[in-house]
Structures are given as C-alpha cells and as structure tokens.
C-alpha positions as CSV (number, residue, x, y, z in Angstrom):
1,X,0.0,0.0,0.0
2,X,1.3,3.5,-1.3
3,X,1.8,6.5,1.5
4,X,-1.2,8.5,-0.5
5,X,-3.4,5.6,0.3
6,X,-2.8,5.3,3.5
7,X,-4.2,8.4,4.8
8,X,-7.5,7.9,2.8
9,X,-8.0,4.6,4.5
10,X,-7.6,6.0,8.0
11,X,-10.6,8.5,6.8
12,X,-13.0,6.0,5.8
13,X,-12.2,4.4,9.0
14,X,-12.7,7.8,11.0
15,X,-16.0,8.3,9.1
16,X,-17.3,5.2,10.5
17,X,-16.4,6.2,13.9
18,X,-17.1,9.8,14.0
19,X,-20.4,8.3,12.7
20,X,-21.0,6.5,16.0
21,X,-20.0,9.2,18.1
22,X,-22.9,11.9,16.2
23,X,-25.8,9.4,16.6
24,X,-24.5,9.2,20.7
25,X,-25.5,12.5,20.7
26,X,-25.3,16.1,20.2
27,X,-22.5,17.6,21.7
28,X,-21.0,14.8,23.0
29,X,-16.7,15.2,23.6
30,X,-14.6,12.6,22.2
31,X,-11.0,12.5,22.5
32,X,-9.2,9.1,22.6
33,X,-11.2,6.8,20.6
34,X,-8.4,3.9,19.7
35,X,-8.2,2.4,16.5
36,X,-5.7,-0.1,17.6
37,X,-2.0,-0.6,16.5
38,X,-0.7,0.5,12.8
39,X,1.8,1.2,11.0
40,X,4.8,3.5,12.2
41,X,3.6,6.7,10.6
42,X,6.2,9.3,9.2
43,X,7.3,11.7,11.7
44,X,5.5,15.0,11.7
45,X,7.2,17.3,9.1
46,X,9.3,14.8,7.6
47,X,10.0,15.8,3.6
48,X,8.6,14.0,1.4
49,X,7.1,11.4,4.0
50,X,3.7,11.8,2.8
51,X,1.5,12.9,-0.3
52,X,-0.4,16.0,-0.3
53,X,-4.6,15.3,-0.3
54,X,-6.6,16.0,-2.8
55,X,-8.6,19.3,-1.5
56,X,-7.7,21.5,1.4
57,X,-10.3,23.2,3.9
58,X,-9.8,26.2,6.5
59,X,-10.0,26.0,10.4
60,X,-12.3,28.4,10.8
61,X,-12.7,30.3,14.5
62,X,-16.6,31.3,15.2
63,X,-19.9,30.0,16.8
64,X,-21.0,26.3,16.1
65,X,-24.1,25.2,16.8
66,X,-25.6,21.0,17.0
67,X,-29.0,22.4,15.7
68,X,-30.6,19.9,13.4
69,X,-33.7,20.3,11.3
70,X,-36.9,17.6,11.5
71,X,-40.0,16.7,9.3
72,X,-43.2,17.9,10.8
73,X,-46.9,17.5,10.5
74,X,-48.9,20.6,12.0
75,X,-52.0,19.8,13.8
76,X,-54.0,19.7,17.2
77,X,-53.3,18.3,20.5
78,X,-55.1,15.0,21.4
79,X,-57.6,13.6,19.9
80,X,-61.2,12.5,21.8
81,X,-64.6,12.2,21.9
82,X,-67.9,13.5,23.3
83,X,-70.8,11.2,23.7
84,X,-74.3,11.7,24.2
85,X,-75.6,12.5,27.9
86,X,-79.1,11.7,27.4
87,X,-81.4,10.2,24.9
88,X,-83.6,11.7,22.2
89,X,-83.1,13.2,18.6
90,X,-80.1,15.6,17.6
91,X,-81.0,18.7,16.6
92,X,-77.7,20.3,16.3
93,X,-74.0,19.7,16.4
94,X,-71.3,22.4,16.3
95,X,-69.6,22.9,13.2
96,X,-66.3,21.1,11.8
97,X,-63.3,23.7,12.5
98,X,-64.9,25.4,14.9
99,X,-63.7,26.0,18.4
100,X,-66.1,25.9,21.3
101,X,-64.8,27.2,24.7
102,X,-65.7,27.1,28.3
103,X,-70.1,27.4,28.8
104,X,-70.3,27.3,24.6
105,X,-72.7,25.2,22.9
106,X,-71.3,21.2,21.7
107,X,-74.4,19.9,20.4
108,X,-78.5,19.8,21.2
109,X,-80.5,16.8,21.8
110,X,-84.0,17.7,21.4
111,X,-83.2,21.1,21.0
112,X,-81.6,21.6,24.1
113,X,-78.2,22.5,24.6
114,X,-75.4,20.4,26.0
115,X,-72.7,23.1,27.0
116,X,-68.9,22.6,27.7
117,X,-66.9,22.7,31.3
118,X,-63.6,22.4,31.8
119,X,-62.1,19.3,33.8
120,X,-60.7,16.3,34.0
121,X,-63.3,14.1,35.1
122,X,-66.7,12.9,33.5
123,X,-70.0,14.3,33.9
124,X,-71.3,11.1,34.8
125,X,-74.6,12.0,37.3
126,X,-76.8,14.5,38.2
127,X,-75.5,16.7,40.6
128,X,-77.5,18.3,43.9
129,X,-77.4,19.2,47.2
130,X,-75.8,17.0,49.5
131,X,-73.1,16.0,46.8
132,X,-69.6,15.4,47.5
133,X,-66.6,14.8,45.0
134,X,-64.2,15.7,42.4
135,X,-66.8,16.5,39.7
136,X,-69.0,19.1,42.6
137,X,-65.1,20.9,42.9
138,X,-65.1,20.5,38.7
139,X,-68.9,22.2,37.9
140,X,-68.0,24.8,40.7
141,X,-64.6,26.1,39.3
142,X,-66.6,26.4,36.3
143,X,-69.4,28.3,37.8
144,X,-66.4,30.8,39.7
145,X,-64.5,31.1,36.1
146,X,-67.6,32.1,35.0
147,X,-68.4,35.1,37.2
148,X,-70.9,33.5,40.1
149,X,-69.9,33.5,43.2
150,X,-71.7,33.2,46.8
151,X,-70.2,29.6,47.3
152,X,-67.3,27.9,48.1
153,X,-64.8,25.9,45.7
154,X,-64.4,22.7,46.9
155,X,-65.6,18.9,46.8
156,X,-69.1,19.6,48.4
157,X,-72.6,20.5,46.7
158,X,-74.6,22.9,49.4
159,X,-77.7,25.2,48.9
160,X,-75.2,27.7,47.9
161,X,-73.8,25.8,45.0
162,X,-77.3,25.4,43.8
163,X,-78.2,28.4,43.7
164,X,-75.6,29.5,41.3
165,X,-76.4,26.7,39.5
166,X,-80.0,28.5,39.7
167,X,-78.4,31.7,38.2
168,X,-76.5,29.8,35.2
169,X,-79.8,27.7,34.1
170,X,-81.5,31.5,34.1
171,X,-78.8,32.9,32.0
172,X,-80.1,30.2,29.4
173,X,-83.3,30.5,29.8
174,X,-83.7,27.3,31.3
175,X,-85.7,25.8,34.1
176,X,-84.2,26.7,37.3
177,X,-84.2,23.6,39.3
178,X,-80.5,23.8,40.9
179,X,-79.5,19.9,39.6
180,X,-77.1,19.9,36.7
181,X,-76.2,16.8,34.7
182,X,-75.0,15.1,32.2
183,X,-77.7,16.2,29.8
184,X,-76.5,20.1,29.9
185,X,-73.3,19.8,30.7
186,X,-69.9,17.8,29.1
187,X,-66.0,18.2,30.3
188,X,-62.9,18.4,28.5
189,X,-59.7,20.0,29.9
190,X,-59.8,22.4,27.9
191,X,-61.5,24.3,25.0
192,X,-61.8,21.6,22.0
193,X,-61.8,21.8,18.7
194,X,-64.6,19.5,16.6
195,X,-62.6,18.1,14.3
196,X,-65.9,15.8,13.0
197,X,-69.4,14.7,13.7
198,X,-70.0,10.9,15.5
199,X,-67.0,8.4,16.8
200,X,-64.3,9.3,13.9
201,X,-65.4,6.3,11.5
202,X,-67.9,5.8,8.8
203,X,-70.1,3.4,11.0
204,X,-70.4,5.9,13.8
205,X,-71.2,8.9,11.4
206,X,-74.0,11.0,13.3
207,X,-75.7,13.5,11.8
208,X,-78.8,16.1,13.2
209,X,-82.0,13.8,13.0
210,X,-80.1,11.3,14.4
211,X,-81.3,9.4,17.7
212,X,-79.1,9.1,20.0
213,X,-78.6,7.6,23.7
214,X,-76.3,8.2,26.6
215,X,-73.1,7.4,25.7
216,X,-73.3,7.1,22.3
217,X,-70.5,9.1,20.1
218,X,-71.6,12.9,19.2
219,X,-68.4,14.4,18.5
220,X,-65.1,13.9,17.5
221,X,-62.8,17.3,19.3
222,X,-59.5,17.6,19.9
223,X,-57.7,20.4,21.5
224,X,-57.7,24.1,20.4
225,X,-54.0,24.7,20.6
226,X,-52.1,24.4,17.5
227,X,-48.9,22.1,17.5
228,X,-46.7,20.1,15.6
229,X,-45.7,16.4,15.9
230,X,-42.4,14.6,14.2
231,X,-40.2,11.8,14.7
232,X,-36.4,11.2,16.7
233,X,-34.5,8.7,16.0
234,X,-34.2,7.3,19.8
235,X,-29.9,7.9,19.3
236,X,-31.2,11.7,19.0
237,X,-33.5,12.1,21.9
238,X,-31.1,14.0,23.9
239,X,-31.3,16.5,21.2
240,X,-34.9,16.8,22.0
241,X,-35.9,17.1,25.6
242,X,-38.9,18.7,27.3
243,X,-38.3,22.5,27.0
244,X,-35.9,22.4,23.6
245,X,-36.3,25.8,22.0
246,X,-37.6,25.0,18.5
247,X,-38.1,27.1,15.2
248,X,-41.2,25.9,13.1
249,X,-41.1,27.3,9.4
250,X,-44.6,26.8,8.1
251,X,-45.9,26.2,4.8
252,X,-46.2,29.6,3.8
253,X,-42.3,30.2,4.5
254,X,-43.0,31.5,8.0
255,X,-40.8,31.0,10.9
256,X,-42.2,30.4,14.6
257,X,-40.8,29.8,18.1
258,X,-41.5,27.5,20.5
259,X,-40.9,24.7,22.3
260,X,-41.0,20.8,23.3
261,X,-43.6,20.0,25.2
262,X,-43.6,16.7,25.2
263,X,-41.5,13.3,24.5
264,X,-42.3,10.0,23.9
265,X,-41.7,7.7,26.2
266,X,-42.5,4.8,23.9
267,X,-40.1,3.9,21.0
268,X,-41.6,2.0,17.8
269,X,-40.8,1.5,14.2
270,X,-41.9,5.0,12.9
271,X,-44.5,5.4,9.9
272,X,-42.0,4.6,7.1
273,X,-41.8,0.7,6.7
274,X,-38.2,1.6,4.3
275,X,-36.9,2.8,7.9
276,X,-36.7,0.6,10.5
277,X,-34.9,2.7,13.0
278,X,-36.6,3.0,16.7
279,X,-38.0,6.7,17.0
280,X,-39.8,8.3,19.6
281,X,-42.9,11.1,19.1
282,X,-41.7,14.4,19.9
283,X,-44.5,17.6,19.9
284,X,-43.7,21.0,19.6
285,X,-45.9,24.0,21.2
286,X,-46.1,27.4,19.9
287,X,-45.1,30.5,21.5
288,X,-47.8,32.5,20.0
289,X,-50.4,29.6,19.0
290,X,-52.9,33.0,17.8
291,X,-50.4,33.1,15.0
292,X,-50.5,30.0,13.3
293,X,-51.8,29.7,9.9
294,X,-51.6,26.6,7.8
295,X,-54.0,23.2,6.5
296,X,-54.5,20.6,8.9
297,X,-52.1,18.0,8.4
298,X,-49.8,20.4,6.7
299,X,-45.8,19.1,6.4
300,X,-43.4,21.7,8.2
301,X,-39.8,21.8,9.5
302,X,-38.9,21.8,13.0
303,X,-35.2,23.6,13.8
304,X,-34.3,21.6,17.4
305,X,-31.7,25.2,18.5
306,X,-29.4,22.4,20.1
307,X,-26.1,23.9,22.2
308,X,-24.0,26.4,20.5
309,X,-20.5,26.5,21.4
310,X,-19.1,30.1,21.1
311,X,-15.6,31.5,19.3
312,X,-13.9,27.8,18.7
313,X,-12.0,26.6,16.0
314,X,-13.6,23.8,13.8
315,X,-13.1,22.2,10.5
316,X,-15.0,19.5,8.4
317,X,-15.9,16.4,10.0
318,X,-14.2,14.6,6.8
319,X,-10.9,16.2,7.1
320,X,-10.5,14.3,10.9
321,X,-8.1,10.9,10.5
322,X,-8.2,8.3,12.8
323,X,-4.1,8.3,14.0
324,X,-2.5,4.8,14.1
325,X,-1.6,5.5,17.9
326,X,-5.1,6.3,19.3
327,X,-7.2,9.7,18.6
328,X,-8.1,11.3,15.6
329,X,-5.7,14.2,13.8
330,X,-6.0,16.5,10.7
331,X,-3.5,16.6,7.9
332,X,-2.0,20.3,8.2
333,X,-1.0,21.8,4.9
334,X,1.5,24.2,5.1
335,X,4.1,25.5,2.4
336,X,3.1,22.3,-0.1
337,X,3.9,20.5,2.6
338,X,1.5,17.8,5.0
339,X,1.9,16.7,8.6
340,X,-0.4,14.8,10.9
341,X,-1.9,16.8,13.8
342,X,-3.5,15.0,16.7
343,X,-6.7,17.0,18.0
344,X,-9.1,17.1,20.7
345,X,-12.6,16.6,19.8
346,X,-15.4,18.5,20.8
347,X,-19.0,19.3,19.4
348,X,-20.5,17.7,15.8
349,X,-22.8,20.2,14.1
350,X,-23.0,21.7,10.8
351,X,-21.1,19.4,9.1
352,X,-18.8,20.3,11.3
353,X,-16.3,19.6,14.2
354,X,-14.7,22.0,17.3
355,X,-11.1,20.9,17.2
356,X,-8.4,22.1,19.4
357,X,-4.3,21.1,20.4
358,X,-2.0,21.0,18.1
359,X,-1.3,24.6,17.7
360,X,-4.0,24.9,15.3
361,X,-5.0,28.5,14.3
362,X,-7.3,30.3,12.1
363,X,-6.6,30.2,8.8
364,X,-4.8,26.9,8.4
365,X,-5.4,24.8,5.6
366,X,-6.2,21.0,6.1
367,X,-7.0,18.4,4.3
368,X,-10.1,16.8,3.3
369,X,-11.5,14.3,0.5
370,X,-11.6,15.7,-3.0
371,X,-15.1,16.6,-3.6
C-alpha cells in the first residue's frame, strides 16, 4: 500500500467512527477513541514522507451550533370524543373547524343545549345538594371562572352551590331547578376543537335527525391549541428534551418559536416501513399559537436550537483521520507540505467539528477528501 493511500483509509475508518460518536448525541466530547495498532507513521514534518490530499479546507474560529432540522406535520393536540348524555333526537352539532370554549354550545338533543366545562373528570350523574366529589369541585370552578360567586370551591354540593347553578340555568333561559347533569353539561380539559361529527369512523357517522342515547358518540374534538408532531431517532433524543427551544417554518415560508412540550416515552418502528430505525414522538408548542396559519395535516420543519459553542476553531468532519496510535488528527498543509496533527474533539454540528491542540490556528489549511 502507497503512502497516499494510507491516509484515505484512515478517513474511511474515521468516518465510521465519528459516525458512531454523532448518533451518541449532540454535543457529545470525544478524544481518545483507539483504532488499535498501525503502521509507524512518518514523523511530523518529515519531507517527502507523505503525499499532499486532494482538496484542502480552512480551520475556521466562530460560533458552532448542533441544531438539526426535522420533518413535521402541524396539527391539534389529542384527539377525543364527546358522547351523548341523554337520549332523544339531535337537533344540532357544532360545526367542523370550529372551536367551542368554556359554557359554549357542543351539540343539542331535542333542542336543548349540552354546554362545555372544563375538567378532567366525567359528567357522569346529576348533581344536587348534599353532593360530594371531584366533579361538585369541577362544575364549581366552572361556575367561579364564570363570574358567580356566593359559594365555596371545593368537593361539596350545598344550597349555595345550587343556587348558582340556579343563576346559570337563568342565564339560558332554562328551568331553574339547581341539579345539573350530564344532559347540559360535558368536560374536557380544555376548549376543543370538533374536528368531526359521530366516533371518527364511517359506522359511527351522526348527523342532526339522528337518535341518540347516553353514551353514544356525538363528537369527535380535539384540542384548540395548534402544535406540531415529528419523529427522533431514539440515538437523538437528547437532542430533543422537554423545554428544547424549536423554530417551526410553516408552509407559507414562516418562521415560529416555540418549544418541546412533550416526549415520547415509547419507542416503535416509525411510519415509514423503508426505515426501520426505533424513533420516539416528539411535539412542539407554539409561542404565539394565535399566530399559526396553515392546512391541517400540513408538512413543516422543525429547527431543534441544540447547544451552541461560542468563538472555537472547527473544521469539516471529513478532514479528521483516525491516527495509528489512538485519537483522531487533521493533515495540516503548510508550504506544499503535509503533517499529521492530533486533536481534541469537541462538538459535531454543521457538518462540522470544534477541534483544538495541536497549535491549530485560524486560517490553516487542512486536508479533506476531494469533492
């Protein structure tokens, strides 16, 4: 084997490795990775010891960053349904698209009006005086959010909780008997949006004229706020934890911040059978979720900001050589002449790799594959 080859063997070798060491993780310091015994190589400098590569690069001094850019879908937090509270004919259901908030309207049985609370747990009985539980503290943080007051928030249905429930039946015009149920009202933890009408498949399609019966499937919702979903490879998840500032450009070429709020915990196979690789479900929140436009379903791409290393030298991750003693190098070209350099390894990102040692310096040429 000729001198010139040798060097190009070592960078396949190197590639392989510095492979290994990027899907690790982001940011990750390597500086001693062994490639076992070799060949005595030239000493540094020697004349004529070694053949000049094909293409140079610059070490470069300035900020690098691990950022990495992800496939998206833009869509709606979690998906659910509403079912019926009570039996008789639908008259009405709210509209595909729209958004129905705390006290609005979700659908009508028989012309009356089964309105949305916000909480956790089922409406799953009629509630009255002498009540105690979860869903009493639910209806009445509802009834306080709402602007009646004269009770107390807590876990217990008195005469004083009925009679704001008294108030909110008169504000619609309905009977005022101080009982509430599952008839008038429905919780979700938030505001939802109806994404369709009946149980989200063809043979639990509902429609006004309908009949329906407690329990049976009205509405498909999910939730108001707007958010995007992608894919990690489960080597990458450090790249995306809880809190990662993101940058989502949309379909219409604008650019968003936010942030994950949310990580798999799950890995599986990933939608696309040609790629096997484990990957976990990442979701991305908005900043400013007023201010996203864009289709349901729409593809986007998710910048993950990463760490960002600040004034350090760095060169292409191709021009690193895997040294015959242990560690990776650079071939330093100076004066038309080449010499090994062994480095210290810090961040991959870019394309790139923060190198230090050696007396490396700004400006220096080394070499890399031809291109």
């Amino acid at each position: 084997m000729s001198d010139r080859e040798r060097p190009m063997n070592r960078r396949r070798l190197v590639a392989a490795l510095v492979a290994v060491v990027a899907v690790a993780g982001a940011g990750v310091a390597v500086t001693a990775l062994s490639t076992g015994p070799g060949p005595e190589r030239p000493k540094a400098g020697a004349a004529g010891s070694r053949g000049l590569p094909p293409a140079t690069a610059p070490v470069t001094r300035g900020d690098l960053s691990d950022s990495s850019r992800q496939d998206g879908t833009l869509g709606h937090l979690g998906e659910r349904r509403i079912n019926a509270g009570g039996a008789g004919t639908l008259t009405w259901l709210a509209p595909n698209g729209s958004v129905v908030e705390r006290d609005g309207r979700l659908y009508e049985v028989d012309g009356e009006p089964v309105r949305l609370m916000y909480g956790a747990e089922p409406m799953y009985r009629t509630l009255r005086t002498g009540d105690k539980g979860r869903d009493v503290r639910q209806l009445e943080e509802n009834l306080a959010a709402l602007g009646y007051t004269g009770f107390d928030v807590d876990e217990e249905y008195t005469a004083k909780t009925a009679a704001a429930v008294k108030c909110w039946q008169k504000s619609h015009e309905l009977k005022q008997t101080g009982t509430v149920g599952p008839d008038r009202i429905a919780f979700a933890g938030s505001a939802v949006r109806v994404k369709q009408a009946g149980g989200g498949s063809a043979e639990n399609a509902i429609a006004p004229g309908d009949r329906v019966t407690p329990g049976s499937p009205v509405l498909t919702v999910t939730g108001s706020e707007r958010v995007v979903r992608f894919e990690l490879p489960v080597a990458e998840a450090s790249s995306a934890k809880t809190g990662t500032r993101v940058k989502v450009r949309l379909p219409d070429g604008t650019e968003l911040p936010g942030k994950v709020s949310a990580v798999g915990r799950t890995a599986s196979e990933g939608d696309d059978p040609q790629d096997p690789t484990p990957k976990i479900d990442i979701t991305v929140s908005f900043d400013e979720p007023g201010e996203v436009m864009g289709v349901d379903q729409s593809p986007v791409t998710v910048e993950l900001a990463g760490e960002t290393r600040r004034d350090v030298l760095s060169v292409p991750v191709d021009a690193l050589l895997a040294l015959p003693g242990g560690g990776f190098g650079v071939q330093v070209v100076e004066q038309g002449r080449a010499r090994d350099v062994k480095v210290e390894l810090g961040m991959f990102g870019q394309g790139r790799v923060e190198v230090s040692g050696g007396g490396l310096r700004e400006g220096m040429k080394v070499g890399v594959p031809s291109a």
